[in-house]
N, C-alpha and C positions, 0 to 999 in steps of 0.2 A: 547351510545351517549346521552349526557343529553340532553331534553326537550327545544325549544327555543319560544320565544314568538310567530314567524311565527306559529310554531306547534298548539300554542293553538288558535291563529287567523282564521288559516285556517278549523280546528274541528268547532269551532265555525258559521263561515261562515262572519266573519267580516276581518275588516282592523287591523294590529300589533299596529297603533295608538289610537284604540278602547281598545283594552288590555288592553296598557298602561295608558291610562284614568281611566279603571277601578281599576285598578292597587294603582295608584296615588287618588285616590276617587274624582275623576271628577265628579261635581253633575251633569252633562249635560247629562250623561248615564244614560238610562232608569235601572228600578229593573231590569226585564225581563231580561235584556244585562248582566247586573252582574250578575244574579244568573246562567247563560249559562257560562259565563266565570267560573267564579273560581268554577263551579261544572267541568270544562275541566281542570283546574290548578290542581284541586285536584287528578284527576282520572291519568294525565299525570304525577305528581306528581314535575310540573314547579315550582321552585324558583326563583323569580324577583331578575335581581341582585340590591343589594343596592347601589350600588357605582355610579351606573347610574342615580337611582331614586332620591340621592342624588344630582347628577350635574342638573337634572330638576327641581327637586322643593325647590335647595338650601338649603338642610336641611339633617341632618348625622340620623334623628332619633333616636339620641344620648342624654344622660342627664348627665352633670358630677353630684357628692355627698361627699362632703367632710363633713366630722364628726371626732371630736377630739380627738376622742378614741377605736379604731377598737376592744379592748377587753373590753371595757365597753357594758353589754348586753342592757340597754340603751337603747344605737345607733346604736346596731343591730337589736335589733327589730325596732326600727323609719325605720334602710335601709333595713328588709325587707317587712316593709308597703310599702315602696318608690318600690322596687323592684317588688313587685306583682300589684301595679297600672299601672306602668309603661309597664309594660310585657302585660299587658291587654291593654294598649293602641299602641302595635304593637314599642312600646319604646327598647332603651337597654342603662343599666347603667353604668360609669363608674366610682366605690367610692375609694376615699382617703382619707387618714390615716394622719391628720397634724400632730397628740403628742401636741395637744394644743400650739403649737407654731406660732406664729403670720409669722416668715420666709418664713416658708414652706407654709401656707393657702396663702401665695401670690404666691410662686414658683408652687404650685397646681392650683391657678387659671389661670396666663398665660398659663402653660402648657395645659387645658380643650380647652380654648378660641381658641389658636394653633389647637387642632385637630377639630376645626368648632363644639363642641358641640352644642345642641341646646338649651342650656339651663343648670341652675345651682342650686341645693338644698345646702343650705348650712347650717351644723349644728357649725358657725364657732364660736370661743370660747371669743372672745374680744368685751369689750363693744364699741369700737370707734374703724373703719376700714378703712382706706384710698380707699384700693380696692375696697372695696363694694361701696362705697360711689362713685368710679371709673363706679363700673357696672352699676349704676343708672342714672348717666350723660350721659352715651352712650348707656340708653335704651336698656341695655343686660339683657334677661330675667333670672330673679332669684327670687328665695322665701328661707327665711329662716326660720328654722323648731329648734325649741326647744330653740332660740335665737332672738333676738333682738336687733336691733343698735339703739343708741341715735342718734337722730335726724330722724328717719325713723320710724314713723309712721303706717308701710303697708307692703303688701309680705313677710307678716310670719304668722306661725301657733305655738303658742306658748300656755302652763297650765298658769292657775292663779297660780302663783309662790307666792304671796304676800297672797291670799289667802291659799295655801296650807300651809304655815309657820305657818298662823293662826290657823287652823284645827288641825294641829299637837299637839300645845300648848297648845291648849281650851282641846283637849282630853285628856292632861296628868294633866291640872289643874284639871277637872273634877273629875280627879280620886285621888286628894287628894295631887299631888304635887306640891311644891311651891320653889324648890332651881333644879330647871332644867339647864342644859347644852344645849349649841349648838354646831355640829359640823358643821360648815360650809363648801362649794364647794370655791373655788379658788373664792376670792373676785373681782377679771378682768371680773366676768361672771354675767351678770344682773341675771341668774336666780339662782345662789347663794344671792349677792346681798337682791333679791325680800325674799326669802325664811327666810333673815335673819332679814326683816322688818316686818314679818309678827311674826315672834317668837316675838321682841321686841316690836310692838302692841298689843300686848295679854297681854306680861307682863304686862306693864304699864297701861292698862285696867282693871287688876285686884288687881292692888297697889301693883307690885311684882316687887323688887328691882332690876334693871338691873347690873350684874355685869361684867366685865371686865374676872375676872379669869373663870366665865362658858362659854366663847367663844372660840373656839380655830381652825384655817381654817385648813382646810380639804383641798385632791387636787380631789378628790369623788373618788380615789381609796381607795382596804381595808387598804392598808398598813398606807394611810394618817390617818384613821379613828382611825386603833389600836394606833397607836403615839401620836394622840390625845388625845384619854379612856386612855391612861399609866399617861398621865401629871395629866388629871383629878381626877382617882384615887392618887394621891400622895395629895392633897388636904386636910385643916388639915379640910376642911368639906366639903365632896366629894358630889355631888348632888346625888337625888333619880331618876328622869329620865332623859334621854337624844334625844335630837331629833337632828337626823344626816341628812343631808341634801340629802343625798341620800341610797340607798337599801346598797350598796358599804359602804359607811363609816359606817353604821349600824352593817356589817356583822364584819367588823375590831372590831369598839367599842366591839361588843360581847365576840368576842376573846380574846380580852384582858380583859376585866371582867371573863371570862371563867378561863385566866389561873391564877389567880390571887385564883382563888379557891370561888366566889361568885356564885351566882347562878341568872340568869333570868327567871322571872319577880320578883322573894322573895325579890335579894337586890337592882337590879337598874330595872326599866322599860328603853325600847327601841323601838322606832317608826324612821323609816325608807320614802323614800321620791322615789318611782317613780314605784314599785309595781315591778319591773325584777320577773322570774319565779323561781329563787332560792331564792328569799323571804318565799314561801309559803313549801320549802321541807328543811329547815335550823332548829333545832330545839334546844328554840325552835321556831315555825313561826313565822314571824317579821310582826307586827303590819307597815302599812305602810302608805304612803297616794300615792294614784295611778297617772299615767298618761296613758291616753291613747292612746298608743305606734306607734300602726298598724293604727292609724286613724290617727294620725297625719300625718303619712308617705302617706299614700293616700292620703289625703287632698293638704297637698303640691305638689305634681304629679298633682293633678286636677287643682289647683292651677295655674301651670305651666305652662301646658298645654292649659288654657286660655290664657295666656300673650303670646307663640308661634303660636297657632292658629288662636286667635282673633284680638290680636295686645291691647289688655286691659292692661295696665303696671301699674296700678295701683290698684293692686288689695287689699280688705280689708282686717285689720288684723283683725286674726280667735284667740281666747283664749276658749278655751277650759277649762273645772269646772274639777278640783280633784276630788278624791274620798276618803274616808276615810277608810279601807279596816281593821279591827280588826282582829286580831288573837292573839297570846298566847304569846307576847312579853311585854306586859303594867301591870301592877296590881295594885288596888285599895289599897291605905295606908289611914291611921286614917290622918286626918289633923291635922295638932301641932298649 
């Protein structure tokens, strides 16, 4: 017979309402009292039930996570920063998969809202969101992580995106190229968008002709990235580097240089935009410019977790600096 709360009350020498307090982190209970209880929760080896703790302190201990692309590594690494904060804070997740479709990030949010989550991370894909915009009016806690909505200033944690564009380009001017490609992310997403303002402020910084034909949107998968390098290759003056808006259309663009019989870094350089782990074992290594993945996803959990806690709903927006991450993808050509 399993363990009931009477059991560890009575070992104790208190009241099952003393438990429960301790249970629920009552600050009214002395150290003393907690560390007798759950050294008897432990030993009896008691599970509180949650269903109960939930009808007391109106709260499922729950966080939904929607991110727009469950096989982009990405945003699995963001959910599982998101996941190992949350777990540390006695949390449990529940993430969804939209496909970047605007439908379903609404059919995902009723549905969270429905099972009383406590709360919402959302890596949602559109620059302008009715629902979000929904959760903020009715003071439902939410942070958005790797995104950002116009007109919302706050509750997210998001890379200098406009910065990182920049970084990118300065690096490949640097090294002697001057007829560079963009592969851009799905233009609906400010951090495509940002990425693709930060390449054409470089340019235009350094009196470099901005053209039409070196742009070509990506959706940040590989497959958008190789479709894009196939066009550009066909080009009756194909550029020397290319900067892909993310690790993904990097790894495409390659491929298709690859099968085309050219070689990297000799005929094109290649920098890449978010540092994934198959960056670094793809060869050869892809020059990138980082984000940081696991911190972002904890940040937003902590985040969170102040706006469910505290009742703080207005919490600052966090941006976090790139990094520039070299490896064996870029190479230095003579300037013309």
């Amino acid at each position: 017979m399993n363990p009931t709360i009477k059991d560890v009350a009575e070992l104790v020498g208190v009241h099952p309402s003393t438990v429960s307090r301790v249970i629920n982190d009552d600050s009214r209970i002395s150290e003393k009292t907690r560390e007798k209880v759950f050294l008897i929760i432990k030993k009896l080896g008691y599970t509180p039930n949650a269903i109960a703790r939930g009808l007391k302190t109106k709260r499922t201990h729950t966080l939904g996570m929607l991110i727009p692309d469950i096989t982009n590594p990405f945003f699995a690494e963001i959910a599982r920063g998101v996941e190992d904060a949350a777990n540390k804070n006695d949390f449990n997740i529940i993430l969804c998969n939209t496909d970047d479709r605007l439908k379903k990030e609404r059919t995902y949010l009723e549905i969270l809202r429905g099972k009383r989550v406590d709360g919402l991370i959302l890596g949602t894909a559109h620059i302008k969101d009715k629902s979000i915009l929904e959760l903020e009016k009715n003071n439902f806690p939410y942070i958005l992580v790797s995104r950002n909505i116009e007109g919302l200033d706050k509750n997210c944690v998001i890379v200098d995106d406009e910065a990182g564009g920049i970084m990118a380009a300065e690096y490949l001017i640097k090294l002697g190229h001057r007829r560079i490609a963009h592969i851009t992310g799905p233009l609906k997403t400010r951090s495509a968008l940002n990425r693709l303002k930060g390449y054409k402020l470089t340019l235009k910084k350094h009196e470099i002709e901005y053209e039409d034909e070196l742009v070509g949107e990506g959706d940040f998968r590989i497959k958008g990235g190789y479709q894009v390098m196939k066009r550009f290759l066909k080009l009756a003056e194909p550029p020397t580097a290319i900067f892909a808006a993310n690790d993904l259309l990097a790894l495409g663009a390659m491929q298709a240089i690859q099968k085309k019989n050219f070689h990297i870094p000799e005929d094109f350089s290649v920098i890449g935009f978010n540092d994934i782990e198959l960056a670094s074992f793809v060869y050869p290594a892809l020059t990138t410019i980082r984000q940081p993945m696991l911190e972002m996803g904890a940040l937003a959990v902590k985040m969170l977790l102040r706006i469910i806690e505290e009742g703080e709903f207005n919490q600052r927006k966090i941006v976090l600096k790139p990094k520039l991450i070299i490896r064996e993808s870029c190479k230095k050509i003579n300037k013309i």
